[in-house]
N, C-alpha and C positions, 0 to 999 in steps of 0.2 A: 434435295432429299429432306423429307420433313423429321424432324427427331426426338424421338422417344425422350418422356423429361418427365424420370418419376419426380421429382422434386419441383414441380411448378405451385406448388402452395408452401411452400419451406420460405423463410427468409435465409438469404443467402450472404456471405459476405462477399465485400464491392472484388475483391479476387477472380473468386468460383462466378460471378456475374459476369465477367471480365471475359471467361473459357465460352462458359454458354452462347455469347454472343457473337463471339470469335464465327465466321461464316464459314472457315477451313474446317472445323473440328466438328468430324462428322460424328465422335463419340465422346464422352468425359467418363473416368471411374476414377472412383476415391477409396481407399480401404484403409483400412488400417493392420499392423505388425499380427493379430491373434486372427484375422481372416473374416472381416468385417467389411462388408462393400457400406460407407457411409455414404455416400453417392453414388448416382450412375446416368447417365441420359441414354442408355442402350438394356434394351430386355435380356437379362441376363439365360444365358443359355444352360447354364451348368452353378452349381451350388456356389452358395459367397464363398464356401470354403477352399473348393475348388478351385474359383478364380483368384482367390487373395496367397494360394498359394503357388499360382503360377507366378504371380508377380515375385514373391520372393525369391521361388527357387531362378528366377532368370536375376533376380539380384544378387546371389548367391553365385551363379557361374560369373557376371561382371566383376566382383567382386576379387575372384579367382584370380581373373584376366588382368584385371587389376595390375597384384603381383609379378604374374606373371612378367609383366611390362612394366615393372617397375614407374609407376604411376599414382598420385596422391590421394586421388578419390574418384570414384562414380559417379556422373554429375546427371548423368541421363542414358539411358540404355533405346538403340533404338533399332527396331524390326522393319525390314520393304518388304510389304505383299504385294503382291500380283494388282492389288487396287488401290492402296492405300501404305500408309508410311503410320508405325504404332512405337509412338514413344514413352517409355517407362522413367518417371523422377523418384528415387526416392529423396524424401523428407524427413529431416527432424532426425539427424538418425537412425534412417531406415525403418521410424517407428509408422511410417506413414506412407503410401504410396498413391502417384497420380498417374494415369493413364490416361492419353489423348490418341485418336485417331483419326489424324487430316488424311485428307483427301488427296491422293497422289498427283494431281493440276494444282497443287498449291503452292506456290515460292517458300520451300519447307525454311529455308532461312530464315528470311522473314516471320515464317510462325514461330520459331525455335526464338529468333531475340524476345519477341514478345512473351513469348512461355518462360523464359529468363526472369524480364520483367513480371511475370504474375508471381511466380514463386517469390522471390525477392519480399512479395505483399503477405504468403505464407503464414502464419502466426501458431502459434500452439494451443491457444485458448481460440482459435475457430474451429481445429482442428478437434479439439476436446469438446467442442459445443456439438460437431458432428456426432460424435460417437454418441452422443448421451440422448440424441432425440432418438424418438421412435422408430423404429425401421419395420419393414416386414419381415414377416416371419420367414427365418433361416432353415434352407433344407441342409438334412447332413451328408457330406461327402463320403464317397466309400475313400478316396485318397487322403492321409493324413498329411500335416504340412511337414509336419518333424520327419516322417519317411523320404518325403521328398525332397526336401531340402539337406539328407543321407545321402540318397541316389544321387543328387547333383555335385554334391562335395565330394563321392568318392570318383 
């Protein structure tokens, strides 16, 4: 599958170069906490706001679950679709979210330590260099994040 890679003229750090070349990971997305897709290797289908606030609100019910189950923290949230296996990190926080989606023939183990190891490499000043370059221009969502991230907590 060949892969959509807005970011092939960006300099990257040795991390985010790490994902891309990963042969499992049929997608990457980076956003950040206000609904900013900083990354993506996949055409986004729906507004940055949209998708940065799916990631939350699904960090939000984890979060829940959490308690629920008396448990320390969220360390990765993860989805089986019908073709694919979509795993949510949040970083830093929660101020930062990564999104990867392998390939469901892939030794998800195996990708999961590795994804361990990349985050691990994570930094705040890469993550701050994301936000600050140029991206393209944002359509606006009719869903807002703060509503949704309402509906999931009640």
């Amino acid at each position: 599958m060949m892969r959509y890679d807005a970011d092939h003229d960006r300099k990257q750090p040795g991390w985010y170069q790490r994902l891309v070349d990963n042969p499992h990971l049929e997608a990457i997305m980076i956003a950040d906490a206000e609904g900013q897709i900083l990354r993506s290797t996949y055409p986004l289908r729906s507004s940055q706001d949209h998708i940065a606030s799916m990631f939350q609100a699904l960090e939000v019910l984890a979060q829940a679950l959490m308690h629920e189950f008396d448990s320390d923290h969220v360390c990765v949230i993860h989805l089986m679709m019908s073709d694919c296996h979509v795993l949510l990190y949040p970083l830093l926080d929660s101020r930062y979210f990564l999104l990867v989606q392998i390939e469901r023939s892939a030794p998800l183990m195996l990708v999961t330590v590795e994804m361990n190891r990349v985050i691990e490499d994570v930094t705040l000043s890469d993550l701050n260099a994301m936000q600050h370059e140029t991206l393209p221009v944002r359509t606006e969502s009719d869903l807002d994040a703060e509503e949704l991230i309402d509906a999931v907590q009640e």
